[in-house]
C-alpha positions, 0 to 999 in steps of 0.5 A: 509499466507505468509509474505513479510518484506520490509527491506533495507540491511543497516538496520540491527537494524530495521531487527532484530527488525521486526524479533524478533516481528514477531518470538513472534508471531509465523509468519514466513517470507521472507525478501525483500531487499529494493530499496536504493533510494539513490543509484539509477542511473538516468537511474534506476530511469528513468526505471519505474519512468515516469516525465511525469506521476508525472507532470500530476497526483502529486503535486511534483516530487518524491524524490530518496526514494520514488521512491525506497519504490515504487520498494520495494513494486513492488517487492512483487507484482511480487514475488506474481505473480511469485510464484503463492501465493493466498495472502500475508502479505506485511509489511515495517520494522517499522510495529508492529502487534498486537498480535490477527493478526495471526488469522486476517490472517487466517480469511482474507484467508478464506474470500469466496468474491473476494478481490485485497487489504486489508489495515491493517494499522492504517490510518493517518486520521480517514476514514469514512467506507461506509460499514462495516462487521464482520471478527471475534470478533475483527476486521470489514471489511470496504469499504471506498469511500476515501481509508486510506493512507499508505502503512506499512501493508497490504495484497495482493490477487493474483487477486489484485496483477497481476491488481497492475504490471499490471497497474503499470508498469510505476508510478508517485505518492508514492506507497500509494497515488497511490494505493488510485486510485483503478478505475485506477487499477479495484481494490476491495480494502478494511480496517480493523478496528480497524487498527492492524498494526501500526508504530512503535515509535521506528523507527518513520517511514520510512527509505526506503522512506527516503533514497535519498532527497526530489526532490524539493519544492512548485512551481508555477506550483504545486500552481496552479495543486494541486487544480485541481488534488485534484478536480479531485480525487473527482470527480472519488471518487463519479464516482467509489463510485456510479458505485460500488453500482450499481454493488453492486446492480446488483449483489445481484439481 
């Protein structure tokens, strides 16, 4: 499986790091030169970056290096389209694998049932799974009705990667909120457990994201457009869940 290493240029520490990890494991990849937010100008940002989709869909405005982890990551989608991968690992500078993931990659390969996204990082809150099924002795493939957050590990199909550029070509969340509203991108998105990539402590999280300060702080406005932003991803949530088990259903007869 090829492998995307999302990493800033003036991040060499963190570089070194990932690669020395990664060589031990015995997995090559290809470095992605990450977005420095804090260098974007008002008219890069203003490129894919939509004010007007952040005010309709999130709580806040994005800060310069979310906007920046959001390209980064967009860049690998592109690079999978572009170069006609079947899958890839995509992975920011701070995941730390565990040593049984090599083989996980080739049993996620040799998955025969269409998939667009596959989380295989460790989840900031427990997400309980609707289903659940064997990948190999270790690992489970689980389909959630509320996707896990965070965006530090996780592999892309090809079919899952054209439906991501796609739909988004302009964005207004951070790109692991946004991947959570798989209906908006038709996206048959699923997780690992136990989660085999997780942060690393070394690091403590990470600094694509954090280049380039926070856009603003709590307002009125986000006081009152929180609840009902929050009402509104529930209520797709239930829609989706219940259209994909009749699908599900269909399908099987």
């Amino acid at each position: 499986m090829h492998i995307f290493v999302i990493n800033l240029d003036r991040s060499a520490d963190r570089l070194a790091s990932i690669s020395a990890h990664l060589h031990r494991l015995g997995l090559d990849f290809t470095r992605i030169s990450a977005v420095d937010g804090s260098a974007l100008t008002t008219s890069q940002r203003s490129l894919e970056y939509s004010p007007v989709k952040n005010r309709q869909t999130y709580r806040r405005a994005l800060s310069n290096g979310e906007i920046g982890c959001y390209l980064s990551h967009r860049a690998c989608w592109q690079r999978i389209v572009d170069e006609h991968l079947d899958v890839a690992l995509i992975l920011e500078d701070d995941a730390v694998l565990h040593e049984r993931v090599p083989e996980l990659l080739t049993t996620i390969e040799q998955l025969s049932s269409p998939w667009d996204l596959i989380k295989l990082c460790d989840p900031q809150k427990n997400k309980k799974a609707n289903s659940s099924r064997p990948l190999n002795q270790d690992y489970q493939l689980s389909e959630y009705k509320k996707l896990p957050s965070g965006a530090i590990g996780y592999a892309v199909s090809a079919r899952g990667a054209a439906k991501l550029v796609e739909a988004r070509a302009t964005f207004g969340r951070p790109v692991d909120d946004d991947m959570q509203f798989y209906w908006e991108y038709q996206g048959r998105v699923f997780g690992v457990e136990p989660s085999p990539i997780w942060h690393s402590e070394a690091t403590a999280g990470s600094d694509i994201e954090a280049s380039g300060r926070r856009q603003g702080s709590k307002t009125l406005w986000s006081a009152l457009n929180t609840p009902i932003l929050r009402l509104a991803y529930e209520i797709n949530i239930l829609r989706h869940h219940r259209k994909r088990q009749r699908l599900d259903k269909e399908n099987e007869g």
